[in-house]
N, C-alpha and C positions, 0 to 999 in steps of 0.2 A: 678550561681556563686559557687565558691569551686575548691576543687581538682579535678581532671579528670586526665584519662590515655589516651594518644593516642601516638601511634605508628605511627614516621615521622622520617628524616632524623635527627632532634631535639632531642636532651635529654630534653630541657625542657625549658617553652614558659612561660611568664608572661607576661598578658594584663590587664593595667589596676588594680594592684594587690595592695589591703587596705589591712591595719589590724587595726582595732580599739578594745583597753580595757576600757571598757565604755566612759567617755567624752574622753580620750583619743587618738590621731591619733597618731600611730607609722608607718604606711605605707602609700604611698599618692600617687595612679598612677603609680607607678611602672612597667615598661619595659622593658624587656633583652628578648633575645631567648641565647640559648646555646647547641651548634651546637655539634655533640658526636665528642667525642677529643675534643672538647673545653676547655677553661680555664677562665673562670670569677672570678677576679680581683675585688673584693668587698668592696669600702675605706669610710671612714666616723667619724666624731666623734664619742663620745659617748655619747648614746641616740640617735641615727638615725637613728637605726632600723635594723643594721647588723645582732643581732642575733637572733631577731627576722624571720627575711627575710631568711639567713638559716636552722629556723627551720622548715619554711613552704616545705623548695626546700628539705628536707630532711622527708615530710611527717608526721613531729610531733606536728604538728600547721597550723591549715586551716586559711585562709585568710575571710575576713568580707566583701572583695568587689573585683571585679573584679574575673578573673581565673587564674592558674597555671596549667599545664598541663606539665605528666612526662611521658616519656615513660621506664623509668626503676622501675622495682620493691622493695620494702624495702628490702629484703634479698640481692640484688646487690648495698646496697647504706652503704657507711662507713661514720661516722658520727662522727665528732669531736666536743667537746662541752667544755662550760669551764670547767665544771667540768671532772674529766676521768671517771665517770662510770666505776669505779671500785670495789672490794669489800676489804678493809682494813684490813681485819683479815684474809686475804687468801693470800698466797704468788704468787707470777708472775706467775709461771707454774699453779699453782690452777685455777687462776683468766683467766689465757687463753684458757687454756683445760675446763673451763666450757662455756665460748664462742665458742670456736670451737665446741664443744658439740651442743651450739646451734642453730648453720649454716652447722650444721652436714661435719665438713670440713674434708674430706680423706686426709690422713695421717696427720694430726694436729699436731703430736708432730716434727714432723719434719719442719712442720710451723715454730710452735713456739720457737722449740731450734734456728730456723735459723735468726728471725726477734730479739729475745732477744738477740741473737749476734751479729746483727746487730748495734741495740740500747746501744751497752756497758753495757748489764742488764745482763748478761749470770752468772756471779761470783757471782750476789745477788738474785739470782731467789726462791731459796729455802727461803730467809728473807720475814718475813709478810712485806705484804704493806703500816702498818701504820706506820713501820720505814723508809721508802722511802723519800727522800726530794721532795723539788716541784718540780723539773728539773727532778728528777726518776720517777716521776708520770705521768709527762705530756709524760716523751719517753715510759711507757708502752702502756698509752692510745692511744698512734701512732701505737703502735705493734696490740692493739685491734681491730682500727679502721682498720689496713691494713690486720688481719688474712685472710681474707675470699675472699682478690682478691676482694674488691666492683671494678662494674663500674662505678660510680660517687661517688667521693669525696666530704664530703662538710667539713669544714673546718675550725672551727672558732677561728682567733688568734694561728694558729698553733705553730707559736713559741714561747708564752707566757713563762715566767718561764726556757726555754733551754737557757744554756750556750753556749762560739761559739764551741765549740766541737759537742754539739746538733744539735744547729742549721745547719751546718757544714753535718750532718748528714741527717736532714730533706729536706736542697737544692738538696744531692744527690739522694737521694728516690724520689722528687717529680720530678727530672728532669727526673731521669728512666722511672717514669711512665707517664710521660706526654704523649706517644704514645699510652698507650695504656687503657686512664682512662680517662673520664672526669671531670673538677676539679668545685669547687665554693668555694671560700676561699675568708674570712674578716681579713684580718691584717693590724696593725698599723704600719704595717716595709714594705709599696707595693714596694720599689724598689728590695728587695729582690727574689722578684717572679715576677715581670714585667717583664723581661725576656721572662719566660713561657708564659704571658699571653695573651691570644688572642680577649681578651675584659674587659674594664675598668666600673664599676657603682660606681656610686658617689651619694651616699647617703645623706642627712640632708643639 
């Protein structure tokens, strides 16, 4: 039982996949494979174990029963969370030039001036990040989570806090890269990405 890597036409295989926090059961049986290119479509209330569920598919939390099996490595996995994992007293450019830094990404600044212009962040890059509102925060930590070219995406409430201008922004990124990324993403908005998706799990 636990994590395992294996190498298959699969990015990544749950059988049978628990997590329990003492009396607690937040996972129960759990089932999906996700095929590379794939797109998993992750819906459920709250408390049902979405984020839970992609923190294990994103290697930051082992499972208590059953197995997960990933054939991609942490360095090729971009990882979206509630919070941005960012650091508040560093400005945009600081805060990604230290990421790329440490995914050692060749030519990074060209990355990052290009995904902050992307994101409408280009004009406030130089502004620390604690003057950022919630909609500037969540589109850096988009730009964070995409520096490095991961091959699987995981993704949790991606559009939380984005305006439709954001949002707007995030449909066209994820539709780019659906060819060439495999996705696993928990949002409370699924018609927005059902489209994309090439498989639906229905949590709680």
């Amino acid at each position: 039982m636990g994590l395992a890597q294996e190498y298959s036409l699969g990015v990544i295989r749950a059988r049978g996949l628990e997590k329990r926090y003492g009396d607690r059961q937040v996972l129960r049986r759990v089932e999906f494979e996700l095929p590379r290119n794939g797109f998993l479509l992750v819906t459920g209330p709250n408390g049902s174990g979405k984020t839970t569920l992609l923190r294990i598919c994103a290697g930051l939390a082992a499972p208590t029963g059953g197995e997960l099996t990933c054939d991609v490595g942490r360095p090729s996995i971009g990882f979206l969370a509630h919070e941005p994992l960012v650091y508040r007293e560093l400005n945009a450019l600081e805060n990604l030039d230290l990421y790329g830094r440490l995914y050692r990404i060749r030519e990074r600044r060209e990355r990052i001036g290009m995904l902050l212009e992307r994101f409408g962040l280009w004009e406030e890059r130089h502004a620390r990040v604690a003057s950022y509102s919630r909609g500037m925060l969540q589109r850096l930590a988009l730009c964070r989570t995409l520096l490095h070219e991961p091959e699987l995406l995981v993704l949790d409430e991606p559009y939380s806090a984005l305006d439709d201008d954001g949002a707007a922004l995030l449909d066209r990124e994820l539709a780019e890269r659906r060819a060439t990324a495999s996705f696993v993403v928990a949002t409370h908005e699924p018609d927005r990405v059902l489209p994309l998706a090439t498989a639906r799990l229905a949590l709680g």
